[in-house]
N, C-alpha and C positions, 0 to 999 in steps of 0.2 A: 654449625660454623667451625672452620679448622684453627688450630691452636694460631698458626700464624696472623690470619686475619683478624680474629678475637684481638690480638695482641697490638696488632696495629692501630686496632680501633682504640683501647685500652688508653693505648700512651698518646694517642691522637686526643679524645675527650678529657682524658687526667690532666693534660698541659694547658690548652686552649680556655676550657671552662673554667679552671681555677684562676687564670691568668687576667682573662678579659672581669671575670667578677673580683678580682683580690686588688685591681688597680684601683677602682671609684671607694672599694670599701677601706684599703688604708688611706685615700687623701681625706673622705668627708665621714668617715666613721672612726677609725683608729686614729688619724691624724698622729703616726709614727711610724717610725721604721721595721714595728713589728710585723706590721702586714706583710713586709720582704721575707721576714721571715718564717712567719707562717707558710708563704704560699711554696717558699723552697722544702719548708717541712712536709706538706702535702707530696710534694714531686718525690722525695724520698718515698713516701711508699707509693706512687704510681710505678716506680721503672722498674723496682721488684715484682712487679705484682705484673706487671706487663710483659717481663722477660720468665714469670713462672707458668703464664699462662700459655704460650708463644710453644713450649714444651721443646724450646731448641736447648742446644747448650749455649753458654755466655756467651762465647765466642763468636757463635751464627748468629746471636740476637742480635751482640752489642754490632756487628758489620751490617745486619744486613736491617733489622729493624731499628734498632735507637739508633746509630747514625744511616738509617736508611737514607737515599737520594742526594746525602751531602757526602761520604764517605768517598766516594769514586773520584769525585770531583778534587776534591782535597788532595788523592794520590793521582788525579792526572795534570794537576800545574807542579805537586812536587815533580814530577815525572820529567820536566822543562829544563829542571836544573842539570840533569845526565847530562842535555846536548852542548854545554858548557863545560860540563868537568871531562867530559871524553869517557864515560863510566855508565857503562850501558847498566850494572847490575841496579839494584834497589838498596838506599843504604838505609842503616837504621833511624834514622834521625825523620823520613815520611812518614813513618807511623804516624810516629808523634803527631809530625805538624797536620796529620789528617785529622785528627785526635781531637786535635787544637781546634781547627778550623772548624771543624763541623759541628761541636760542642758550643764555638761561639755561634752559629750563621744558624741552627736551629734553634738552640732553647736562650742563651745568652741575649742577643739581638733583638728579637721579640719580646722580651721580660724589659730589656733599659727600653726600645722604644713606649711599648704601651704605657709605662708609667711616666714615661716623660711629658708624653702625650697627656695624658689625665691631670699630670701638675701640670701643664701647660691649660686646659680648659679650668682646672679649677681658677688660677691666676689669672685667668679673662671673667669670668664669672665675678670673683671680690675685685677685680678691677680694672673695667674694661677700658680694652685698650688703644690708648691714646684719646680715649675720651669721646669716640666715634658713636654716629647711630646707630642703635642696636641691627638695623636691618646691615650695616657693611660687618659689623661683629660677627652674621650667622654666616655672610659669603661668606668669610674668614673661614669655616670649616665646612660649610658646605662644597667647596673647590675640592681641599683634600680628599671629604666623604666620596665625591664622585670619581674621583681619579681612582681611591680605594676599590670602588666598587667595579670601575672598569677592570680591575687586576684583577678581583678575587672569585669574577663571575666567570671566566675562562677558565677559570684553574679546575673549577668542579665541573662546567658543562663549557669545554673548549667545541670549537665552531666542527673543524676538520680534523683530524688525526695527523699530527708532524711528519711525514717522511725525510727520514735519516738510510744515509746509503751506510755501507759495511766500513768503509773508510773514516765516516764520521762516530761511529762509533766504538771503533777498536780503543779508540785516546783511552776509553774509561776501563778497559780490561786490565784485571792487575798484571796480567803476565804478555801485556804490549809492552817493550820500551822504545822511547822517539830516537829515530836514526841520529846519528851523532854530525859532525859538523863535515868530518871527513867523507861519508859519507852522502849524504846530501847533495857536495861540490861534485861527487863524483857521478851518484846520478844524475844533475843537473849535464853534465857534461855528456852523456852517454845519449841523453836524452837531444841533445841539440848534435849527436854527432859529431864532435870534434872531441880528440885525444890530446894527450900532454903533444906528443911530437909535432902533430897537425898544429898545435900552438906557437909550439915554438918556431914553426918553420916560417910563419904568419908571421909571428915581430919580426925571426933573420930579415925577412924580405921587404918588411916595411921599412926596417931600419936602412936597409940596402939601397933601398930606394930614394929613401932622404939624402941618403951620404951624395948619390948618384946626382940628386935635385940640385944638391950645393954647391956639387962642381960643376955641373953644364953651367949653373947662371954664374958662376967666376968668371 
C-alpha cells in the first residue's frame, strides 16, 4: 500500500472512529466536557501520524490529503469575488478563507453535529418528548436514520459514475480565474452578434422613430 493511501485511510479511521465512539461515551460515561477534550487530544496525534505516513512534505499533505475534496471548493467560490473586484489575480486573504472553510465543513461540522445529536437522544431517553408513545419517539429517529442512510450509501457504492464536461470542472483548478464582468458583457455581445455601434445605431433609430411617431399624430 503507497504512503498516500495509507495516509488517507489513517486520517479517514483516526477521525470517524473516535468521533462516533467519544460522542455516547462523554454524554452517559464522562458526563463532561472532557470527552471534547480527549477526543481533540486523540486528533492531535492522528494528523501527524497521517501526514508522516503520506511521506509527502506538509505542504502536499495539508492541500491535497487533510483538506483533501474541501480545499478546491473553498478556492473556487473565493474565486467569485475577482469578478466583482475586476482582479483577475489571486489575493492573499483565499488561502485563508480556504483554510477556514474547509477546516470547519470537514472536521469542525461533524464533531458539533454528532454530539449534539447524542445530547439530543440522551435528552429524549431521560425525557421523552412531549410525553408521546414510545412507538412515535422511535419514528422520531428512525426518519432521520433513513434519510442518513439514503446519503451515506451512495457515497461509498454510488449507482453511476457523474459525468462532468472540461468546463465544469476548470471552476476547481487553482490556476483558472472567472472572466471578470467586462468581460462576460463582451462575450455575451459577440456571442449574439451585435457590436457597440450596431447598438447604438438601434436606439439612434428607435429614438428617431418615436420623435417621427409624435409628430405624424400632431
Amino acid at each position: 500500500m503507497d504512503g498516500r493511501r495509507l495516509s488517507v485511510i489513517t486520517l479517514f479511521v483516526g477521525y470517524w472512529i473516535p468521533l462516533l465512539i467519544m460522542g455516547p461515551i462523554t454524554l452517559w460515561v464522562i458526563q463532561s466536557a472532557w470527552g471534547f477534550v480527549i477526543f481533540w487530544i486523540i486528533e492531535l496525534v492522528v494528523f501527524p501520524v497521517s501526514w508522516m505516513l503520506s511521506k509527502m512534505s506538509f505542504g502536499d499533505w495539508y492541500a491535497d490529503i487533510f483538506l483533501g475534496g474541501v480545499r478546491k471548493i473553498g478556492l473556487a467560490m473565493s474565486k467569485l469575488s475577482r469578478e466583482y473586484q475586476g482582479k483577475p489575480e489571486r489575493e492573499g486573504w483565499e488561502v485563508y478563507f480556504a483554510s477556514w472553510w474547509g477546516l470547519s465543513v470537514k472536521f469542525f461540522v461533524p464533531f458539533a453535529l454528532w454530539f449534539l445529536i447524542c445530547l439530543s437522544l440522551k435528552a429524549d431517553l431521560d425525557n421523552p418528548y412531549g410525553g408521546y408513545h414510545w412507538f412515535w419517539q422511535l419514528m422520531g429517529w428512525v426518519f432521520p436514520a433513513v434519510g442518513f442512510l439514503m446519503f451515506i450509501i451512495p457515497v461509498f457504492a454510488p449507482p453511476t459514475p457523474e459525468k462532468f464536461t472540461g468546463d465544469q470542472l476548470k471552476i476547481f483548478e487553482e490556476d483558472w480565474n472567472p472572466p471578470l464582468k467586462k468581460e462576460k458583457k463582451r462575450t455575451g455581445r459577440q456571442a449574439s452578434g451585435i457590436n457597440d455601434d450596431e447598438k447604438a445605431a438601434a436606439i439612434k433609430e428607435a429614438e428617431l422613430g418615436l420623435v417621427v411617431g409624435q409628430e405624424g399624430a400632431q
